[in-house]
Every structure is written in C-alpha cells, then in structure tokens.
Backbone as CSV, one residue per row, in Angstrom:
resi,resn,N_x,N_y,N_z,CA_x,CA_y,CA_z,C_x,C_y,C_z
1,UNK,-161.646,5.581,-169.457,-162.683,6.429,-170.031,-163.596,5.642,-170.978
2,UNK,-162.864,4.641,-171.924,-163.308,4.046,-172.520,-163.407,2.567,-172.596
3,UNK,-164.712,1.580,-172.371,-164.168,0.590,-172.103,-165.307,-0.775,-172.831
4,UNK,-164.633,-1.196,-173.762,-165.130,-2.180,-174.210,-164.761,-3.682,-173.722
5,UNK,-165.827,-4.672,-173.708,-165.734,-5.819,-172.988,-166.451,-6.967,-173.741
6,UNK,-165.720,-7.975,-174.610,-166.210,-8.980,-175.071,-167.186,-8.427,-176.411
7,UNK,-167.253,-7.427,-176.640,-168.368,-6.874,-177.969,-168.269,-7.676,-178.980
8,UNK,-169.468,-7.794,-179.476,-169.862,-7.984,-181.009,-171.055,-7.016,-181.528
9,UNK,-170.723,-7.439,-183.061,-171.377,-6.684,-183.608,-171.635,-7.326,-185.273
10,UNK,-173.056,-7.235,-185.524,-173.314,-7.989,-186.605,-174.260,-7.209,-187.613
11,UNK,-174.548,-7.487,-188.496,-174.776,-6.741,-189.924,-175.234,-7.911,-190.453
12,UNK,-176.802,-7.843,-191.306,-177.690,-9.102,-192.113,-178.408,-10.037,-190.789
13,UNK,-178.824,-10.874,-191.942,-179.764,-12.275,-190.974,-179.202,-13.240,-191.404
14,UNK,-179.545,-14.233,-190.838,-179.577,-15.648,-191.655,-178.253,-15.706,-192.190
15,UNK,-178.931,-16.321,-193.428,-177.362,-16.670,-194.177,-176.591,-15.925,-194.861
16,UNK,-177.015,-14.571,-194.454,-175.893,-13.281,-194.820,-175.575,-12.253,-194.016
17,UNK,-175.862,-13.426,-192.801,-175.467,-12.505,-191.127,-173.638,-12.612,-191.205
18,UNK,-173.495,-10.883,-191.182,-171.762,-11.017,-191.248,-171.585,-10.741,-189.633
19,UNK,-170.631,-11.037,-188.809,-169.882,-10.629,-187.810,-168.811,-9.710,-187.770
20,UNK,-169.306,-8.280,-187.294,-167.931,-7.435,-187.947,-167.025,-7.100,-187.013
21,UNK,-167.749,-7.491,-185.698,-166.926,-7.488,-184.459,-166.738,-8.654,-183.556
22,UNK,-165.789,-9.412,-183.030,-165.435,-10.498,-182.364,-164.799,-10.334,-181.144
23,UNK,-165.589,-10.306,-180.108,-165.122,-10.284,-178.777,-164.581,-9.532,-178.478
24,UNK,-164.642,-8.038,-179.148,-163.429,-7.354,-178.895,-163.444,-6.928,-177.126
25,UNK,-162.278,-6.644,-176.520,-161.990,-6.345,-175.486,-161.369,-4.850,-175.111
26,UNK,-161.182,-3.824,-174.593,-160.394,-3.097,-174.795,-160.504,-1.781,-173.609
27,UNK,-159.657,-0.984,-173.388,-159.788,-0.347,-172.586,-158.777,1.499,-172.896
28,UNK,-159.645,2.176,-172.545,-158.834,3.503,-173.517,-158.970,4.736,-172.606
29,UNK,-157.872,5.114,-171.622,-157.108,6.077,-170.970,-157.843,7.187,-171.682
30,UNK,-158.324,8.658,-170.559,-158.241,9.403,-170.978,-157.403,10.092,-171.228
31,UNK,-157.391,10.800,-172.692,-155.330,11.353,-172.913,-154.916,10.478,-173.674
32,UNK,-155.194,9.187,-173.944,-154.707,8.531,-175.317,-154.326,8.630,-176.348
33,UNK,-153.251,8.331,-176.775,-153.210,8.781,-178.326,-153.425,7.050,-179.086
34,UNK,-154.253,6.665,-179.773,-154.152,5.249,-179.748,-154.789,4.867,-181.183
35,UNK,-153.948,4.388,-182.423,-153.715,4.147,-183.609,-154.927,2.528,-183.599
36,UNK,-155.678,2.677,-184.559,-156.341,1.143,-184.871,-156.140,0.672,-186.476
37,UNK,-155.262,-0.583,-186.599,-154.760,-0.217,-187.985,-155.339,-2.104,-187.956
38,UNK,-155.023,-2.283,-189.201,-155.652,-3.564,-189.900,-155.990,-3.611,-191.428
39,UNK,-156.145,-4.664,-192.550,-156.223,-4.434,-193.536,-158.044,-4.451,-193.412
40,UNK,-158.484,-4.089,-194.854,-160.284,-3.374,-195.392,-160.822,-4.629,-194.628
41,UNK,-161.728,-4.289,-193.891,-162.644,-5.461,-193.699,-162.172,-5.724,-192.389
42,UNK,-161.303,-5.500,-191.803,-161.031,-6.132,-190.316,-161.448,-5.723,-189.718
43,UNK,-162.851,-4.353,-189.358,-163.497,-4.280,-188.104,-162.934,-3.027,-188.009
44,UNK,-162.187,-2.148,-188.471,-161.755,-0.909,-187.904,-162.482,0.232,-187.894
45,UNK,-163.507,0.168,-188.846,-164.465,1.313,-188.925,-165.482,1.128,-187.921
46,UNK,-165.654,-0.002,-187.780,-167.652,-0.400,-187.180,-166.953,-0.180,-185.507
47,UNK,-165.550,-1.027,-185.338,-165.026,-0.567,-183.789,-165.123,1.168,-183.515
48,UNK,-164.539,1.748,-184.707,-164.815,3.040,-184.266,-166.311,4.055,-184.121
49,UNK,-167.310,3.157,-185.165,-168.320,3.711,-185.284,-169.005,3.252,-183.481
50,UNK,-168.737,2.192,-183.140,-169.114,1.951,-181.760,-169.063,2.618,-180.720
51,UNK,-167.521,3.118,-181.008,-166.973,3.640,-179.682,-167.563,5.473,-180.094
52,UNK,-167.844,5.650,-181.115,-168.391,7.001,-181.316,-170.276,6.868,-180.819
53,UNK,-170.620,5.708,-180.301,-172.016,5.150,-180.201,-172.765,5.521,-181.285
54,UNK,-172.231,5.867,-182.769,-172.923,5.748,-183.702,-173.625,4.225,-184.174
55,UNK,-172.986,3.279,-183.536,-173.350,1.805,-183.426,-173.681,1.427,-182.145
56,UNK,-174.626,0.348,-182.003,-174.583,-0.217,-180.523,-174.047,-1.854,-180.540
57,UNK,-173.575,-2.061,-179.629,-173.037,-3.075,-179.808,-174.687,-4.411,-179.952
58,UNK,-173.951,-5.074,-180.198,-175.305,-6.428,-180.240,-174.971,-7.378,-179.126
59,UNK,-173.947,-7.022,-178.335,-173.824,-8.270,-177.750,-172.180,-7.913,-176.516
60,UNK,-172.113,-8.186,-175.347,-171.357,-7.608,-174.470,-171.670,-6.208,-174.137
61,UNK,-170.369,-5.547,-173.490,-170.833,-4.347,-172.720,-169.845,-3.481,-173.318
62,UNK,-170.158,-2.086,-173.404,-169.414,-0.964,-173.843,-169.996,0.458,-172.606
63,UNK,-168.784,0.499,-171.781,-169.254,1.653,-171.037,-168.344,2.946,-171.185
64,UNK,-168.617,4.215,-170.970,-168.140,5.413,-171.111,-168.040,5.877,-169.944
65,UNK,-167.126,6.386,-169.332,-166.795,6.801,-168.114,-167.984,6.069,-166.907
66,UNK,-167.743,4.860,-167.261,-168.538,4.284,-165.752,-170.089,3.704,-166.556
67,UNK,-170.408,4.394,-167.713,-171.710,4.489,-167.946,-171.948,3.382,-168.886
68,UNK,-172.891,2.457,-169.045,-173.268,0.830,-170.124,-173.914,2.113,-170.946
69,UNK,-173.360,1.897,-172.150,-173.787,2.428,-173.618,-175.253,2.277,-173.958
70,UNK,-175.563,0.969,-173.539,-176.747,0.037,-174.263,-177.927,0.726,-173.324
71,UNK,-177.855,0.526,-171.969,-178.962,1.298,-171.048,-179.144,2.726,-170.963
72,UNK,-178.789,3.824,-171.817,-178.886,5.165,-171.751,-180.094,5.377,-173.043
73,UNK,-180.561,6.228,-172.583,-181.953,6.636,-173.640,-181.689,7.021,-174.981
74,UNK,-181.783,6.798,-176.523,-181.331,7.124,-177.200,-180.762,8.725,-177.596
75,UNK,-182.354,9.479,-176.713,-182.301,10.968,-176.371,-181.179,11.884,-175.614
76,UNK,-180.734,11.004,-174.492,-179.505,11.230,-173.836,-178.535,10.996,-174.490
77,UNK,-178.524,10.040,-174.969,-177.613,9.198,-176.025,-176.652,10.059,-176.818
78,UNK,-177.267,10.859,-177.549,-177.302,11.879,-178.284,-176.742,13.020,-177.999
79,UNK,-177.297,13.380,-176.771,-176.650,14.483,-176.136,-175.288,14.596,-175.629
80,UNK,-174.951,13.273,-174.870,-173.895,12.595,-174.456,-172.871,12.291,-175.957
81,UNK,-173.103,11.940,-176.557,-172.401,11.672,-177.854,-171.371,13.671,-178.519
82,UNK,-172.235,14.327,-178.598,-172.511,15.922,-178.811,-171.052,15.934,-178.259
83,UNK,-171.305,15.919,-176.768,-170.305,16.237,-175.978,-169.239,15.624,-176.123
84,UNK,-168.734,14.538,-176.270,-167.774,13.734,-175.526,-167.135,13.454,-176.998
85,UNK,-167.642,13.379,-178.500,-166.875,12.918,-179.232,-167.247,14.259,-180.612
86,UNK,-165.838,13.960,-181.106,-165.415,14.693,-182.816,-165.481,13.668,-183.755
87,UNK,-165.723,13.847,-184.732,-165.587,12.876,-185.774,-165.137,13.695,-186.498
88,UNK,-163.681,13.143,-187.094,-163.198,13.774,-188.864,-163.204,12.107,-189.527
89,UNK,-163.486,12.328,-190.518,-163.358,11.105,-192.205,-162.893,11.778,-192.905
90,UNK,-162.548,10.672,-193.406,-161.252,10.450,-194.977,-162.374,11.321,-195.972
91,UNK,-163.611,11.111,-196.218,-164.303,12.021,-196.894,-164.680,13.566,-196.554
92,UNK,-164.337,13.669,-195.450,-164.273,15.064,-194.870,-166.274,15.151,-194.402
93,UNK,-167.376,15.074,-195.316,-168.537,14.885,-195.016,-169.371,16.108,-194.716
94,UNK,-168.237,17.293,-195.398,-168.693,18.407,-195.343,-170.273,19.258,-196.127
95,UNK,-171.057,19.410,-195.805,-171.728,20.302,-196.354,-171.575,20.947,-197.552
96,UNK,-171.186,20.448,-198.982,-170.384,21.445,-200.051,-171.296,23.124,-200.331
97,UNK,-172.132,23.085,-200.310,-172.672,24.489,-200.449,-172.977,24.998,-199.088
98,UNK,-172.444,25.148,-198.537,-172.595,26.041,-197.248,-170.792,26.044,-196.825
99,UNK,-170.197,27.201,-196.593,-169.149,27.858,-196.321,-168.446,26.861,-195.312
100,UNK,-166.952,27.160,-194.901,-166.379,26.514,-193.927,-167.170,26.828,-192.355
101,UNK,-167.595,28.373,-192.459,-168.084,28.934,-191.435,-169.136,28.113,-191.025
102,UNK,-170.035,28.334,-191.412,-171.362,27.398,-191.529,-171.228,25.457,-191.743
103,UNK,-170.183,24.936,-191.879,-170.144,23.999,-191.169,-169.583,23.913,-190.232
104,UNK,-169.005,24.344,-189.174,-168.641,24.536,-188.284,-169.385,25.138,-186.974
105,UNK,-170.382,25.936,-187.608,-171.311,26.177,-186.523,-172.014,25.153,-186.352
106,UNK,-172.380,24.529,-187.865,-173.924,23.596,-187.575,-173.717,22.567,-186.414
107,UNK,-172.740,21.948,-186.017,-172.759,21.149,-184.945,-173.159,21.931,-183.488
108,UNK,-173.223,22.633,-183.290,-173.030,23.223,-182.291,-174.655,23.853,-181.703
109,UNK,-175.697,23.647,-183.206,-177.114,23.357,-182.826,-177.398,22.571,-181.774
110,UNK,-176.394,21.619,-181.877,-177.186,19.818,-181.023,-176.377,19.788,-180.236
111,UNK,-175.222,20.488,-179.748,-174.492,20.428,-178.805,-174.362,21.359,-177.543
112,UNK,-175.639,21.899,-177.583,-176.085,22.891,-176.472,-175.338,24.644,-176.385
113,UNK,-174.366,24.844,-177.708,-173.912,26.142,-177.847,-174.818,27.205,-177.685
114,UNK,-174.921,27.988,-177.083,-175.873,29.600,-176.861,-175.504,30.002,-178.588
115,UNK,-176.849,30.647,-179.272,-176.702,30.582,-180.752,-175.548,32.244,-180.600
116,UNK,-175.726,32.985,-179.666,-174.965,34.543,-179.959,-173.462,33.569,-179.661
117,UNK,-173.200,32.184,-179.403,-171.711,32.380,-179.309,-170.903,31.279,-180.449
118,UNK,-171.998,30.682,-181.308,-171.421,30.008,-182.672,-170.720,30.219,-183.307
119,UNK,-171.340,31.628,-183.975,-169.742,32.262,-185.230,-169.039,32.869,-184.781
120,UNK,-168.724,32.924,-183.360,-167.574,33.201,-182.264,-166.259,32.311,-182.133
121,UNK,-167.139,31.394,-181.841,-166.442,30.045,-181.435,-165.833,29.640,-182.835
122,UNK,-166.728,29.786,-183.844,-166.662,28.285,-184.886,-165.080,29.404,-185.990
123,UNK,-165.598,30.721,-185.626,-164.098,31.150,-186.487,-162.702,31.643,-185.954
124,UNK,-163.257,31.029,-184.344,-161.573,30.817,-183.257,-161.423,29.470,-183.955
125,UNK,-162.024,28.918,-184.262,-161.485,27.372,-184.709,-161.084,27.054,-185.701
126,UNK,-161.700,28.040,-186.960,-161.039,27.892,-187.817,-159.681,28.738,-187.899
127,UNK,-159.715,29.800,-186.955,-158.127,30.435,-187.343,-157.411,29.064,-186.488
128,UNK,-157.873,28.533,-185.233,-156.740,27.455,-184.822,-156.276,26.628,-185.838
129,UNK,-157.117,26.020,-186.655,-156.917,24.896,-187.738,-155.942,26.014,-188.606
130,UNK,-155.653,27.115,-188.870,-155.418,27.665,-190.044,-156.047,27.750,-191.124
131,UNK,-157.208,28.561,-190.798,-158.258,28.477,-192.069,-158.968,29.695,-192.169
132,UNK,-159.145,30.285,-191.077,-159.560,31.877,-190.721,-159.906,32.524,-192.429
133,UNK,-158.817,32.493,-193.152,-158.753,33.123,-194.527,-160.075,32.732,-195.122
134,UNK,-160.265,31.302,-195.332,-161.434,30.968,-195.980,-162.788,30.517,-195.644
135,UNK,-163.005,31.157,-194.441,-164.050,31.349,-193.223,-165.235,30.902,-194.270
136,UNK,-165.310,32.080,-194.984,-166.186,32.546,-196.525,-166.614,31.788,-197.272
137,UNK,-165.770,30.904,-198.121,-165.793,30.082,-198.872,-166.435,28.717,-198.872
138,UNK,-167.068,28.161,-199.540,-168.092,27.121,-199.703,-166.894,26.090,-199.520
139,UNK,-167.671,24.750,-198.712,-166.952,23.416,-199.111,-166.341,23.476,-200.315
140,UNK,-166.999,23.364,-201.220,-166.322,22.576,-202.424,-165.322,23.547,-202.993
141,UNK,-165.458,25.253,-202.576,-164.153,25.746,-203.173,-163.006,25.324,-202.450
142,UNK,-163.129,24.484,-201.540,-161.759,24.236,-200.760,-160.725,23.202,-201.169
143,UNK,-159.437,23.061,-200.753,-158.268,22.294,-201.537,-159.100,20.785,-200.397
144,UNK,-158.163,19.692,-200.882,-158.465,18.747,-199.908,-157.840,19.021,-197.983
145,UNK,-156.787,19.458,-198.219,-156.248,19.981,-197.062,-156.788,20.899,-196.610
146,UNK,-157.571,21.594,-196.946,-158.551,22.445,-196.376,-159.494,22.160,-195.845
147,UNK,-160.269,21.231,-196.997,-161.618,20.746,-196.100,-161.035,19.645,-194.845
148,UNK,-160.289,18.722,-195.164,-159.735,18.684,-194.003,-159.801,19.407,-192.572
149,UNK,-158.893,20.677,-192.584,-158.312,21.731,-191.521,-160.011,21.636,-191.242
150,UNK,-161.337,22.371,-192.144,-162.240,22.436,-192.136,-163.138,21.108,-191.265
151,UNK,-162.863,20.260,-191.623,-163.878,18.854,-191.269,-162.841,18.668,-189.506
152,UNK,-161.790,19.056,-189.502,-161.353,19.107,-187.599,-161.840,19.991,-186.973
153,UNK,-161.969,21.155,-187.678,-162.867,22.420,-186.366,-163.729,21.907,-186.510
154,UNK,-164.764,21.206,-187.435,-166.262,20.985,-187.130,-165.883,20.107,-186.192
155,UNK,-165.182,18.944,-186.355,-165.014,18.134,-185.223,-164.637,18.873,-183.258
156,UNK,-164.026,19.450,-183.673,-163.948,20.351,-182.059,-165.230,21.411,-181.749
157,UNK,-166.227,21.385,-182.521,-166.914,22.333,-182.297,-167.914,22.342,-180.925
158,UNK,-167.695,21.515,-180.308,-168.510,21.249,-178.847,-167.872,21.168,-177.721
159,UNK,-166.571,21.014,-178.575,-165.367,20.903,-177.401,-165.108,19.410,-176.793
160,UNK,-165.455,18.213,-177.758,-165.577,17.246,-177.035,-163.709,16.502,-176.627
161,UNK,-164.262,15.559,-175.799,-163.222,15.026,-174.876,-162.377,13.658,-176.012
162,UNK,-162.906,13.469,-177.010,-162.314,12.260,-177.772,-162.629,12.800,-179.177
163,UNK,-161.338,12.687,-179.961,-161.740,12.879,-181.160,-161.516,11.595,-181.675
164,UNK,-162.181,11.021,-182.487,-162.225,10.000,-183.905,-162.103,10.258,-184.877
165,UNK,-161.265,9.706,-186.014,-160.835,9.769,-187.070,-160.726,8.583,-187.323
166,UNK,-161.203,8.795,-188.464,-161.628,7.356,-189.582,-160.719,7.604,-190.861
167,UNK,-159.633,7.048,-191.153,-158.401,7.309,-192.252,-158.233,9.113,-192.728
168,UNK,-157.641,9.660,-191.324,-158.063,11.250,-191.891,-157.107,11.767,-192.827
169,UNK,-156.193,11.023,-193.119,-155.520,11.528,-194.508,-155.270,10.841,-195.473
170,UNK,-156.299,9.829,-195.652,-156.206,8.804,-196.849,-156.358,9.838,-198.301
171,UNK,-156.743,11.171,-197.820,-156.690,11.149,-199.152,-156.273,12.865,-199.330
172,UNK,-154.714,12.599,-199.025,-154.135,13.738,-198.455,-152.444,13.691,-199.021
173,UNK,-152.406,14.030,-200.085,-150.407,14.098,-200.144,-149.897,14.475,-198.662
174,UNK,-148.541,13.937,-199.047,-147.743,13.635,-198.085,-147.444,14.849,-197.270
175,UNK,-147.220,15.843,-197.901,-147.074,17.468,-197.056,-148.241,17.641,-196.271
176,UNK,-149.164,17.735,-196.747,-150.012,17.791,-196.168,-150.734,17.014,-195.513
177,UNK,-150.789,15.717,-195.538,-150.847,14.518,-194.667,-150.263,14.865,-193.151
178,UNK,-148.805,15.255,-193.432,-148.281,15.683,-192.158,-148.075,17.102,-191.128
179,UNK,-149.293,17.864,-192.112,-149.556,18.999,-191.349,-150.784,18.666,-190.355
180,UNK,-151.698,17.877,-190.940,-152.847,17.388,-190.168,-152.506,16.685,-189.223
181,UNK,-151.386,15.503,-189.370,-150.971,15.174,-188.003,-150.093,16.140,-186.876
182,UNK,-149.624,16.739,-187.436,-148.810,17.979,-186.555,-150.253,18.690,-185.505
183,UNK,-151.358,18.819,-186.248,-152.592,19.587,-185.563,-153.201,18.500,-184.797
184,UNK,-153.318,16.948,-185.327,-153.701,15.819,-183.897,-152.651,16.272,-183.318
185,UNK,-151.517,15.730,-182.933,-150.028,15.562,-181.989,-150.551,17.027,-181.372
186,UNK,-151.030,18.478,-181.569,-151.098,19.556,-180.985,-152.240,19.684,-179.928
187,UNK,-153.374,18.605,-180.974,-154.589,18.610,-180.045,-154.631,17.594,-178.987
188,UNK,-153.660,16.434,-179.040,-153.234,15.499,-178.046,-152.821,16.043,-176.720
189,UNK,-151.479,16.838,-176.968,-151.047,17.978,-175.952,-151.704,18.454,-175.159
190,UNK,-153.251,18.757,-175.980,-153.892,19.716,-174.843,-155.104,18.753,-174.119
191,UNK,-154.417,17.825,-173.911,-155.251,16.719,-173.386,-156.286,15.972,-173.822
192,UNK,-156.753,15.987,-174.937,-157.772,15.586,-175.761,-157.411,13.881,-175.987
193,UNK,-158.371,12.520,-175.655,-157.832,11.436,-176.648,-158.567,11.242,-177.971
194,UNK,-157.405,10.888,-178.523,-157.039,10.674,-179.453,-157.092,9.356,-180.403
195,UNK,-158.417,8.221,-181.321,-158.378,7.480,-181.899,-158.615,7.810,-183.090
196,UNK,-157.136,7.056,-184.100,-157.048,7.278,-185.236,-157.094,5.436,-186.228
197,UNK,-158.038,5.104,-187.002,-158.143,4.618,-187.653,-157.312,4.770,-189.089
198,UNK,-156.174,3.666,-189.168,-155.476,4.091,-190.726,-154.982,2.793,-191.066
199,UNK,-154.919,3.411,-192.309,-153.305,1.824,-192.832,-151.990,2.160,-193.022
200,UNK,-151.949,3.426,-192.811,-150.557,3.865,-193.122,-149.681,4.070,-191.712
201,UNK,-148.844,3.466,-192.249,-147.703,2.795,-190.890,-147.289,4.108,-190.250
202,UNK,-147.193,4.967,-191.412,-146.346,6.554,-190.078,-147.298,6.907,-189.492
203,UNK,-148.920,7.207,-190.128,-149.652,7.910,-189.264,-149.648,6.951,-187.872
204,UNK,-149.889,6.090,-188.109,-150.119,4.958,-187.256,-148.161,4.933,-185.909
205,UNK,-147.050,5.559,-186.679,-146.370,5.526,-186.007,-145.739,6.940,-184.762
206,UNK,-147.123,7.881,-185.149,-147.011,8.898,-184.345,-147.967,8.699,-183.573
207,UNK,-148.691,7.751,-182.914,-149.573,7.823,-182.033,-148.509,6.419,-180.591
208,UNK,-148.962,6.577,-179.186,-148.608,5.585,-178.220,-148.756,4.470,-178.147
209,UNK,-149.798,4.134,-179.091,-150.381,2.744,-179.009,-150.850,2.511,-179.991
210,UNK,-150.415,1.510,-180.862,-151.339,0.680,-181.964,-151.777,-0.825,-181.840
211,UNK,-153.144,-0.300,-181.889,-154.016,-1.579,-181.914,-154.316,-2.266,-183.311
212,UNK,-153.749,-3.198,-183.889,-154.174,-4.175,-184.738,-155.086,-5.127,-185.013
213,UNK,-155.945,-5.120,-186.256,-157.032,-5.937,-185.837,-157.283,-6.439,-186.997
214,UNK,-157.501,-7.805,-187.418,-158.043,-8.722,-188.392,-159.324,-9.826,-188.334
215,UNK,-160.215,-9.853,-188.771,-161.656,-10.213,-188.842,-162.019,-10.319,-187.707
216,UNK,-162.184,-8.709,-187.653,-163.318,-8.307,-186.200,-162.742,-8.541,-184.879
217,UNK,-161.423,-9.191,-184.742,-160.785,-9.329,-183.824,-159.489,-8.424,-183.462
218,UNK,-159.111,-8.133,-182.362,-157.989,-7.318,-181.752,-156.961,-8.418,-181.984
219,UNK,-155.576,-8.197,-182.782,-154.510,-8.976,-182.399,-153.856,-8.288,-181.599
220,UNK,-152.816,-9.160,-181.421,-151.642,-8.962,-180.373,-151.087,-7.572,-180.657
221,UNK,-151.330,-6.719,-179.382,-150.669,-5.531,-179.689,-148.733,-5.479,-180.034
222,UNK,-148.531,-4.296,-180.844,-147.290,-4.472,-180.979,-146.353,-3.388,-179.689
C-alpha cells in the first residue's frame, strides 16, 4: 500500500542544508500495525510527515497504492490525502474554542462528507472514542485523555485507510496512555493500518513491526 524507495529529504541551503531523510527504503502492508521508534532527531517525524504527503520527498520515489506521490497534482493531492490518511499528535492540534463536536466535523469539509451527514457521523465517533458525554464542550475544557479520544475521531473522520500518529501519548499518564492504545489495537482489528511514531518501548511493543531509525536512516529491524 505503502511504498517508499531510496527517499530523501532535506531542510535549508548551502551550509545549513540538513538531511533529514537518508535513503530510506520501505514497504507497508495494508493492515499494518507498524511502530517507528528512534531517539529526537532521527527522521521519525519528517518519515511520517512524508508518508502522510504532508512532505514531498526531494529525491527517490514514494508511491501509494501503485501511485508516484511526486507526479499527482497538488489539488488531487489533497483530496487523495482527505481520504486515505488520519493524523493524531502528541499535541492533539485541536481547535481550543470550538467544541469536540465541531472539531470533528471540520475535517470532513475537505473530505467530500454531504454537510446533512457531519454531526451524524462526527458524534457516532465520538461515542466510539468514548466521548459522546462531552460532544458540547470546548477543546480546552477537556482532560488530556480527552482531547486525545477527541483528536482520534477527528482523525477517523473521513474514514481514512491509514492512521498516523506522531508520539500519541507522549503526553498521557500511564492509565490512560493505555486506554488509547486499547482504541489503536481496536481500530487495527477493523482493518485499518496502523503507523505509530514513539520512544516508548511498550507503545512501540504492541504494534507487529518496529522500525528503528537513527540520522535519517532505517536500522536493522528488530
């Protein structure tokens, strides 16, 4: 489904041109559950920002079900992106004055939802997450585990085929750290893949595959 080949990726000019990606290679099953762990700075965010085509690569090929990343119109681009991927972050990136409800619809502007079936959809998703209760309530009245539960339905709100997560419980006690993974491991099940960016060895030890990576490079899988 997913398939990267020789990529790089660079950031500055000249003599403060960094390389944040090195040849990476890689290839990602639909249905994956597949962990990318490494210490700050090794490439784990910008790999994921890639594979979310929030980045383009600078150099090699990155294709999506058959398709080169780099030759699609930015316009399609976009549309294609809508569909196919979720994003949750460690910052959650929520909207703070506008309700759980209302972030949860807003994706679903750009993702081709019929507008009579938004606050349909977006508060089946929040009762899935367990959140239904605080439909109401603004971002910022929410616990961190909330906006959390909150920042994954926005992420499912198009229904896409890959979710991404960028350290989704870095900043999450431990109870609750492991309720959010209980809801990936649930959304895995239902066939969804699954890339999780972390440093923490358990999250990283409930997924099939961990990929390791140090300056911009893939090491040896374990």
């Amino acid at each position: 489904m997913i398939e990267l080949t020789d990529v790089f990726k660079y950031y500055g000019h000249g003599d403060a041109k960094v390389t944040a990606l090195r040849r990476v290679t890689i290839r990602i099953e639909a249905g994956s559950h597949l962990a990318i762990t490494g210490p700050s700075g090794s490439g784990k965010s910008t790999l994921l920002a890639v594979m979310g085509t929030l980045e383009k690569p600078d150099a090699g090929s990155y294709r999506i079900e058959g398709r080169e990343v780099n030759r699609i119109p930015d316009r399609e681009l976009a549309r294609l992106r809508a569909r196919t991927f979720g994003f949750v972050f460690q910052a959650f990136h929520l909207l703070d004055e506008r309700t759980a409800l209302q972030n949860v619809v807003l994706p679903m502007r750009y993702g081709g939802v019929p507008k009579g079936e938004r606050k349909e959809r977006a508060l089946a998703l929040l009762e899935r997450v367990g959140l239904a209760h605080r439909a109401h309530h603004r971002a910022h009245q929410l616990s961190g585990g909330e906006r959390q539960r909150a920042a994954i339905a926005r992420a499912l709100a198009n229904n896409p085929k890959v979710l991404l997560a960028d350290e989704p419980t870095g900043n999450l006690d431990s109870s609750t750290r492991d309720e959010i993974l209980d809801l990936f491991d649930e959304l895995h099940a239902e066939g969804r893949t699954l890339v999780v960016v972390t440093h923490d060895p358990e999250v990283a030890g409930r997924s099939g595959r961990v990929l390791p990576m140090r300056d911009g490079r893939i090491a040896p899988e374990n």
